[in-house]
TIRO-2110 file (N, C-alpha, C; in Angstrom, 1 decimal):
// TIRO-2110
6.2, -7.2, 11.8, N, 1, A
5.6, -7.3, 10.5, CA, 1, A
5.1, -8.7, 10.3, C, 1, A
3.9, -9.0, 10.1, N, 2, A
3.0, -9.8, 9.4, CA, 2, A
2.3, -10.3, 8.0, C, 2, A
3.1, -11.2, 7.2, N, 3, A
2.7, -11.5, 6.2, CA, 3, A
1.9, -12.8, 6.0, C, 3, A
0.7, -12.9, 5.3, N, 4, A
-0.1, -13.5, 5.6, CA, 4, A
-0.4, -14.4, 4.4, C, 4, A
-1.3, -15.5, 4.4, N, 5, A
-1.1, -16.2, 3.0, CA, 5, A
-1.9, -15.6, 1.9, C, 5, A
-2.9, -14.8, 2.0, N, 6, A
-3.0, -13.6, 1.2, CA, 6, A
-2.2, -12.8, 0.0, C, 6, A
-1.0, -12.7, 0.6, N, 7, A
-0.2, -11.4, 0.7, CA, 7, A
0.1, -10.4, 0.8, C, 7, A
-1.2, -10.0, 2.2, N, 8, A
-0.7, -8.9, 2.8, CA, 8, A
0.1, -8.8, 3.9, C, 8, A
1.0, -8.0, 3.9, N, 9, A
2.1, -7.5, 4.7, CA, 9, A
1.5, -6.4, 5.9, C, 9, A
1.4, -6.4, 7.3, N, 10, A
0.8, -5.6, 7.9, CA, 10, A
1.6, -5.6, 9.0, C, 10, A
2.3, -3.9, 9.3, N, 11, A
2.7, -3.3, 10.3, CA, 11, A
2.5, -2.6, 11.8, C, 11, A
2.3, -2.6, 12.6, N, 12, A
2.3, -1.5, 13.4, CA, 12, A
2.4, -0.6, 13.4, C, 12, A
1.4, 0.7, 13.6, N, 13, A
2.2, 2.0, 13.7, CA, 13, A
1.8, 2.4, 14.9, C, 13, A
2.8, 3.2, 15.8, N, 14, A
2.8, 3.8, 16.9, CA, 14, A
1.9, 4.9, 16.4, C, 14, A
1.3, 5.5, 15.7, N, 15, A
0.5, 6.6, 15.4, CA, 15, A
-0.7, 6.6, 15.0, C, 15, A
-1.5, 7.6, 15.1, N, 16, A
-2.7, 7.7, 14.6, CA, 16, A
-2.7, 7.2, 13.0, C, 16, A
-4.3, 6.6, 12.3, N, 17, A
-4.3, 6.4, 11.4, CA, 17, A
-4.4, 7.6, 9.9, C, 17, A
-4.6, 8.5, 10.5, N, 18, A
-4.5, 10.0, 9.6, CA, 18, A
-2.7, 10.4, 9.9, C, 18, A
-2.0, 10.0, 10.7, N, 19, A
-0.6, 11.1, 11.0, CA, 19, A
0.2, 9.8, 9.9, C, 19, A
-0.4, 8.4, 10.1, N, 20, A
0.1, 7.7, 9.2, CA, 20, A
0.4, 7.2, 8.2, C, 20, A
-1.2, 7.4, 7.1, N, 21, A
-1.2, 8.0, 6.2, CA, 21, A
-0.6, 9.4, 5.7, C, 21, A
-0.5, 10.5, 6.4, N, 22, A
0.0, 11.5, 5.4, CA, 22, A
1.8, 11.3, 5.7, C, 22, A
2.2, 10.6, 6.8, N, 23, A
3.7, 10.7, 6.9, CA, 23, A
3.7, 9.5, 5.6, C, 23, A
3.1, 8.3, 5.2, N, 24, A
3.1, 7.9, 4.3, CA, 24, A
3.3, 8.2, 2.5, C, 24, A
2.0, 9.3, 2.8, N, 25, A
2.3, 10.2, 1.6, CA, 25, A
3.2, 11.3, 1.2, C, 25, A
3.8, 11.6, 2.2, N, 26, A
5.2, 12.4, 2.5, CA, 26, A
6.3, 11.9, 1.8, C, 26, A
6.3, 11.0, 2.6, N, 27, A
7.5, 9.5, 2.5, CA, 27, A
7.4, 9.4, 0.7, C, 27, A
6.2, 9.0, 0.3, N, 28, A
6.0, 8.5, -1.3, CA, 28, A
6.5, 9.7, -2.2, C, 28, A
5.9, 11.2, -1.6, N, 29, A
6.3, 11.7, -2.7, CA, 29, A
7.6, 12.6, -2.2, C, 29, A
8.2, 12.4, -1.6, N, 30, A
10.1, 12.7, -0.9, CA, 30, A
10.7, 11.5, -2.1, C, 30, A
10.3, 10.2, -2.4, N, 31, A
10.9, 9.2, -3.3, CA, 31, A
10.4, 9.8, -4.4, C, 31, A
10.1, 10.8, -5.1, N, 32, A
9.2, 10.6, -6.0, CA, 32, A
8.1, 10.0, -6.7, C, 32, A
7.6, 9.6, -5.7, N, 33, A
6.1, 8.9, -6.5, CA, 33, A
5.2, 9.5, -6.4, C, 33, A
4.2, 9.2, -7.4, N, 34, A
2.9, 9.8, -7.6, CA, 34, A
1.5, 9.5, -6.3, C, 34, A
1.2, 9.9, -5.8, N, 35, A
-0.3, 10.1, -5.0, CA, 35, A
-1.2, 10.2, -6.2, C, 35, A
-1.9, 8.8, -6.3, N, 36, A
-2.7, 8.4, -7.0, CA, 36, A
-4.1, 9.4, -6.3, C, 36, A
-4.3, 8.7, -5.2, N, 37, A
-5.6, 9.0, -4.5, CA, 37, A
-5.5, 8.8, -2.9, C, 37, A
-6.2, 9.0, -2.6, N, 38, A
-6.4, 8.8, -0.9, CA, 38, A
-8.0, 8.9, -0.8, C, 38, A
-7.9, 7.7, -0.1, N, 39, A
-9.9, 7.4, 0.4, CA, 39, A
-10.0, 7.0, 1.5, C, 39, A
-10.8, 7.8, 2.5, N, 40, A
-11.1, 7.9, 3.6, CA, 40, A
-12.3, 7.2, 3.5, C, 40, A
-12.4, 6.3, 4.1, N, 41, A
-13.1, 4.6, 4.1, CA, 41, A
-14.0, 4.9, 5.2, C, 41, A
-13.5, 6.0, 6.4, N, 42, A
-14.5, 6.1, 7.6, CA, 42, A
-15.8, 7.1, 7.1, C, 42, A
-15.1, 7.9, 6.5, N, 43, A
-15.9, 9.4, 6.1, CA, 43, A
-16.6, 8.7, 4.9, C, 43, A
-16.7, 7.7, 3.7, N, 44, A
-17.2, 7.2, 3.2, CA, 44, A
-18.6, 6.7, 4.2, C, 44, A
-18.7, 6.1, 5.2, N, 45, A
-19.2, 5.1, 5.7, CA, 45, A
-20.2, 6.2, 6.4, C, 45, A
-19.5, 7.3, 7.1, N, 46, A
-20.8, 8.1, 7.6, CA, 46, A
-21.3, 8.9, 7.3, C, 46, A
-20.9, 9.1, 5.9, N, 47, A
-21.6, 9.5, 4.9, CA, 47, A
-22.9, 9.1, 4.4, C, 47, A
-22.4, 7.7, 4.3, N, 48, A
-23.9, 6.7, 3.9, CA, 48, A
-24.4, 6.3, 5.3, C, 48, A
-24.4, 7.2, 7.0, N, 49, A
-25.3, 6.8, 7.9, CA, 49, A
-24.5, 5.2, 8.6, C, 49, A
-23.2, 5.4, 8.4, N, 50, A
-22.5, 4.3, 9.0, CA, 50, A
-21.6, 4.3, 10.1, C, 50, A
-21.3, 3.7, 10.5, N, 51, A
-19.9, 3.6, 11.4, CA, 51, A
-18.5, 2.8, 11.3, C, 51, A
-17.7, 3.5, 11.2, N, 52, A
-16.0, 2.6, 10.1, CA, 52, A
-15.0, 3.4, 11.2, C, 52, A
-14.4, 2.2, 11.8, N, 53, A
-13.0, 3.2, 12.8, CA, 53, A
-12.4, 3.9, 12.0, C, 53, A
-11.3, 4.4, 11.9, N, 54, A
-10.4, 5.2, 11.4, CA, 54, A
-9.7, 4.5, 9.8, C, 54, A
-10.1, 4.4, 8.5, N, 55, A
-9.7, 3.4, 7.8, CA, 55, A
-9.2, 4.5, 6.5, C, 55, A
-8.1, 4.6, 6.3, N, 56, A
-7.8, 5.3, 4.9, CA, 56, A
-7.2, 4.4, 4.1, C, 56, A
-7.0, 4.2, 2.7, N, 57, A
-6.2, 4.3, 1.5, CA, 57, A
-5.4, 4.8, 0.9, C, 57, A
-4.0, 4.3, 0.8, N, 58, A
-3.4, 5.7, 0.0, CA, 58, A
-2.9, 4.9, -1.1, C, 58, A
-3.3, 5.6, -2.6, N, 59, A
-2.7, 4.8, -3.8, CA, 59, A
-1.8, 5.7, -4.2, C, 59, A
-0.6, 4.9, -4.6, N, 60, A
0.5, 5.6, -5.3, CA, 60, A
1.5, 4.8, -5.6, C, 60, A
2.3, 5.2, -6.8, N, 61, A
3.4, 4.6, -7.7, CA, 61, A
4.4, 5.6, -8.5, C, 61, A
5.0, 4.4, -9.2, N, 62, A
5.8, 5.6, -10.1, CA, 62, A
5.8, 4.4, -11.7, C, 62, A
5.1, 5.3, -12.8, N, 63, A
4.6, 4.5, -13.5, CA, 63, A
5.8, 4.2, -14.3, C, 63, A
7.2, 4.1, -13.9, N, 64, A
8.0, 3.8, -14.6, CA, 64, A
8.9, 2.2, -13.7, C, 64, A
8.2, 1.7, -12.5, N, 65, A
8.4, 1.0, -12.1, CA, 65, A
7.3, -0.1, -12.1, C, 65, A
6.1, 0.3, -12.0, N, 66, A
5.1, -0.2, -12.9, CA, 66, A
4.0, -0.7, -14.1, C, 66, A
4.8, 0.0, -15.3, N, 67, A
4.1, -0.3, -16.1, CA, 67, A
4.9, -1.2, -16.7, C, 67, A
6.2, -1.6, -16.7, N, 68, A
7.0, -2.8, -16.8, CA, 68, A
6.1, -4.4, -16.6, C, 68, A
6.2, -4.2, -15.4, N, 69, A
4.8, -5.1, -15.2, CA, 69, A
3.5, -5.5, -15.4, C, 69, A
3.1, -4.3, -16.4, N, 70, A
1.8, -4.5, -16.7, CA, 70, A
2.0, -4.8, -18.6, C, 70, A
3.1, -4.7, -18.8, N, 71, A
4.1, -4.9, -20.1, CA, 71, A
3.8, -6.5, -19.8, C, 71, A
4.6, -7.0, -19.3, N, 72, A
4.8, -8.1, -19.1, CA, 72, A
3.4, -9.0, -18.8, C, 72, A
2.3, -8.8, -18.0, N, 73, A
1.5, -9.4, -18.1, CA, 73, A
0.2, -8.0, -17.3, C, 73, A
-1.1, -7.7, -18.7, N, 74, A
-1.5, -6.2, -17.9, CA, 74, A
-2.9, -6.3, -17.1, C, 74, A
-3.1, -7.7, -16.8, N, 75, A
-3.6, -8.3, -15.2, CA, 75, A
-3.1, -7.6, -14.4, C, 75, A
-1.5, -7.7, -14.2, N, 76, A
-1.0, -6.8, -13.0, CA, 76, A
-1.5, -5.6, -12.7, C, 76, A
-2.4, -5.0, -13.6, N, 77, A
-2.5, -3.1, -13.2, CA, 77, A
-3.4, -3.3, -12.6, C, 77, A
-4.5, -4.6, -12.0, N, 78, A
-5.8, -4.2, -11.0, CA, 78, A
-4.9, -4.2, -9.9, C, 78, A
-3.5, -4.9, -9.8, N, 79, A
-3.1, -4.6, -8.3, CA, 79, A
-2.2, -3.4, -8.0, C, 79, A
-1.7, -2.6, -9.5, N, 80, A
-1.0, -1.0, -9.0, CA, 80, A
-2.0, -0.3, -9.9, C, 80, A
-1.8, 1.1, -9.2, N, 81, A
0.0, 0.9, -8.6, CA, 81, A
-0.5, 0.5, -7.1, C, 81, A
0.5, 0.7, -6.1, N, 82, A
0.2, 0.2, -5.1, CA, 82, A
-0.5, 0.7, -3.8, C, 82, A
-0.8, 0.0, -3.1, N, 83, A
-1.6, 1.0, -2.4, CA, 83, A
-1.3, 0.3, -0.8, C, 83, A
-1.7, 0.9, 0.2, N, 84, A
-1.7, 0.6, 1.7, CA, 84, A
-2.7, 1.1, 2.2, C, 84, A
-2.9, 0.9, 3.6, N, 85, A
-4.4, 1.1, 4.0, CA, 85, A
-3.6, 0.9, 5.4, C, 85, A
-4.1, 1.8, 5.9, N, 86, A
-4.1, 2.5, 7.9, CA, 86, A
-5.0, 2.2, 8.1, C, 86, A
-5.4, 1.6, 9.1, N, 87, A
-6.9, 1.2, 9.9, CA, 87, A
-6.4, 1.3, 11.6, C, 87, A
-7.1, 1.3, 11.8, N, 88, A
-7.6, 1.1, 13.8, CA, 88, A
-7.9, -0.1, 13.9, C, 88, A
-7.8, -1.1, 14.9, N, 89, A
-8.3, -2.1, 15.3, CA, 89, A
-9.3, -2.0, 16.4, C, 89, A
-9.8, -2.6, 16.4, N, 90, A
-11.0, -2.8, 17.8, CA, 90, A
-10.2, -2.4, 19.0, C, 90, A
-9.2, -2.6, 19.0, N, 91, A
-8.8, -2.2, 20.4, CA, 91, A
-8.2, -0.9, 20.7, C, 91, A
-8.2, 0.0, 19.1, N, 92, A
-6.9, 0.8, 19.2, CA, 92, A
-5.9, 1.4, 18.3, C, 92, A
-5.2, 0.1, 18.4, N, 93, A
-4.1, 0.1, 17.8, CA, 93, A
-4.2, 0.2, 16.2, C, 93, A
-2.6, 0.7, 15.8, N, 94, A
-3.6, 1.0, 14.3, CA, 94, A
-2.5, 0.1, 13.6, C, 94, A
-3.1, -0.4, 12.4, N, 95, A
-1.9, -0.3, 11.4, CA, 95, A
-1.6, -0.6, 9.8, C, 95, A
-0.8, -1.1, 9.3, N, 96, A
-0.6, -0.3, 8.1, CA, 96, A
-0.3, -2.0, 7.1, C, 96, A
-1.2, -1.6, 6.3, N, 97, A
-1.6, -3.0, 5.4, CA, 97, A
-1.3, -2.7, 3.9, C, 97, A
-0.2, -3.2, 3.5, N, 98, A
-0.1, -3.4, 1.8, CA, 98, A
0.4, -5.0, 1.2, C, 98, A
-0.3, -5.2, 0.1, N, 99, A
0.1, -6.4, -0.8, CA, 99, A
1.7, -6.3, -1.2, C, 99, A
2.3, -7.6, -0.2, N, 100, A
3.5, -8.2, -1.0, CA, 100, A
3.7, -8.2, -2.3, C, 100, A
4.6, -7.5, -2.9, N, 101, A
5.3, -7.2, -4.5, CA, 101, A
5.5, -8.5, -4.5, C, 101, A
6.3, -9.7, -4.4, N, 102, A
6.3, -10.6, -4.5, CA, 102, A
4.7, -11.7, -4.8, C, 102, A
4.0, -11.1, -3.8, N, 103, A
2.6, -11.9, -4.0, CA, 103, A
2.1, -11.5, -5.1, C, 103, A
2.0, -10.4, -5.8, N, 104, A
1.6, -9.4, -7.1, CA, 104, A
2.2, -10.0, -7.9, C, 104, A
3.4, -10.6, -8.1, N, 105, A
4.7, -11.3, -9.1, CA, 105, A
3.5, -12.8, -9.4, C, 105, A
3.4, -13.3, -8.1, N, 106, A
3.0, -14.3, -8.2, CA, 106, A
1.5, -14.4, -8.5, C, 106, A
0.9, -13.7, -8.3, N, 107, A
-0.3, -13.8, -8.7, CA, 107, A
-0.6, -13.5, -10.2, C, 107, A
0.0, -13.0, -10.6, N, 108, A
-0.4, -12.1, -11.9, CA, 108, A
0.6, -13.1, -13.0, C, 108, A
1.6, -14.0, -12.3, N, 109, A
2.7, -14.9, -13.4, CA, 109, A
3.2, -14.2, -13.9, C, 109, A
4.3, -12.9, -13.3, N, 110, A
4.8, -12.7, -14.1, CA, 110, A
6.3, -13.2, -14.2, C, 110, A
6.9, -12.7, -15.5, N, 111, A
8.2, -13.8, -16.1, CA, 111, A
9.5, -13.2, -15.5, C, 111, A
10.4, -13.8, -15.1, N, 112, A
11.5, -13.6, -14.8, CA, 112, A
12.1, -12.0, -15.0, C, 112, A
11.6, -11.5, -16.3, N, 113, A
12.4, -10.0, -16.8, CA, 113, A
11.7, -9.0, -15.7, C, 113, A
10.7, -9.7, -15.0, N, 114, A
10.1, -8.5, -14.1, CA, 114, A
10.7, -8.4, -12.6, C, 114, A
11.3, -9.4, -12.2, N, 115, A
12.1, -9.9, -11.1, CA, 115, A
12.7, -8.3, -10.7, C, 115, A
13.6, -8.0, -11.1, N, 116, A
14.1, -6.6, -10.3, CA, 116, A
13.2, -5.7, -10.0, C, 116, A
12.3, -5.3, -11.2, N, 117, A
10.7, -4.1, -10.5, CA, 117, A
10.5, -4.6, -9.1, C, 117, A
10.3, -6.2, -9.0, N, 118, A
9.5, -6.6, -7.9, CA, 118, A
9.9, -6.1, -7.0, C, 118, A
11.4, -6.6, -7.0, N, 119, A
12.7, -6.4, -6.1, CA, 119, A
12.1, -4.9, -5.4, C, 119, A
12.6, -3.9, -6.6, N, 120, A
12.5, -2.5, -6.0, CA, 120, A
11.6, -2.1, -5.5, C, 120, A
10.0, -2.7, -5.8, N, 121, A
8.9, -2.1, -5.1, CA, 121, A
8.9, -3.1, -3.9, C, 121, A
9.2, -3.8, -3.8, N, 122, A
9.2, -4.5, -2.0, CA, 122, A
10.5, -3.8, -1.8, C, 122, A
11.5, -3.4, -1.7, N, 123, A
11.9, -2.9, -1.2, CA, 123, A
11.7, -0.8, -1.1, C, 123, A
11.1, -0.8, -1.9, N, 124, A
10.8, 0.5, -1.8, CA, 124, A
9.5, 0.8, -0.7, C, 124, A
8.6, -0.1, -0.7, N, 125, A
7.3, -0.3, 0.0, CA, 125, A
8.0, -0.5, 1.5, C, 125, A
8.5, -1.2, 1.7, N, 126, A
9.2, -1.8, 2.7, CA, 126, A
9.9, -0.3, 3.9, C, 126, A
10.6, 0.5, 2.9, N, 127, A
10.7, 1.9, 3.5, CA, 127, A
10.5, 2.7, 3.8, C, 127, A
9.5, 2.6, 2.7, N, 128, A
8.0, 3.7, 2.6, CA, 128, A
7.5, 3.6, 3.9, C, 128, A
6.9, 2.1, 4.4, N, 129, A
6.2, 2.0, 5.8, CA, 129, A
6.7, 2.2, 6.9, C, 129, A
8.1, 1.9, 7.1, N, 130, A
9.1, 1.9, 8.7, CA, 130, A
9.0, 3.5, 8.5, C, 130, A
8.8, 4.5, 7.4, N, 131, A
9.4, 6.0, 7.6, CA, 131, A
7.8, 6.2, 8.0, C, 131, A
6.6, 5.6, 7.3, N, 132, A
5.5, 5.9, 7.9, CA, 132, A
4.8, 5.6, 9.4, C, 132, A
5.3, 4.3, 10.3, N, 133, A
4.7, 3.8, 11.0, CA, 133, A
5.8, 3.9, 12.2, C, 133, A
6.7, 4.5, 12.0, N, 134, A
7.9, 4.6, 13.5, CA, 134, A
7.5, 5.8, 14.1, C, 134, A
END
């Protein structure tokens, strides 16, 4: 795992970037969370006459873990709910990129009462990915 000064957090997955996303979306909604959306970034691109390795998006939350946070300061809703992104690399390999809950805390300032959401969604994210990317 790779966290960057960004704050994106980026995994490995031993899998394809389509088997990774939907075991993702599996994973999200086995926890109960909502599947916002899913956007296929490749099929966008050759659509418009382009070329994009293997690149999806998957948005999803549970707006009772997020809207706390957008209570507290509602900046935070351009960054949930949350989302991850499966890509290919040049070489191959694929893997799996979501914004640090803690970097979202920090970016957005939010106040101390939001500390445990944070908590739970990096640790919920955190699970979400090892059940998506193993």
């Amino acid at each position: 795992m790779q966290l960057n000064k960004q704050g994106l957090t980026t995994v490995e997955s031993h899998l394809p970037v389509a088997e990774t996303i939907e075991r993702l979306a599996d994973a999200a909604s086995a926890a109960g969370l909502l599947i916002f959306a899913r956007i296929d970034h490749a099929q966008g691109a050759l659509e418009a006459g382009m070329a994009l390795r293997p690149t999806v998006l998957l948005i999803f939350g549970n707006p009772k873990g997020g809207t706390p946070l957008m209570q507290d300061r509602q900046t935070a809703g351009i960054d949930l709910p949350v989302k991850a992104l499966a890509w290919e690399d040049e070489t191959g390999r694929v893997w799996l990129t979501y914004n640090d809950a803690a970097w979202i805390a920090d970016r957005h300032s939010l106040s101390p009462t939001s500390a445990r959401n944070v908590a739970a969604i990096d640790t919920g994210l955190a699970s979400l990915v090892a059940a998506a990317t193993a």
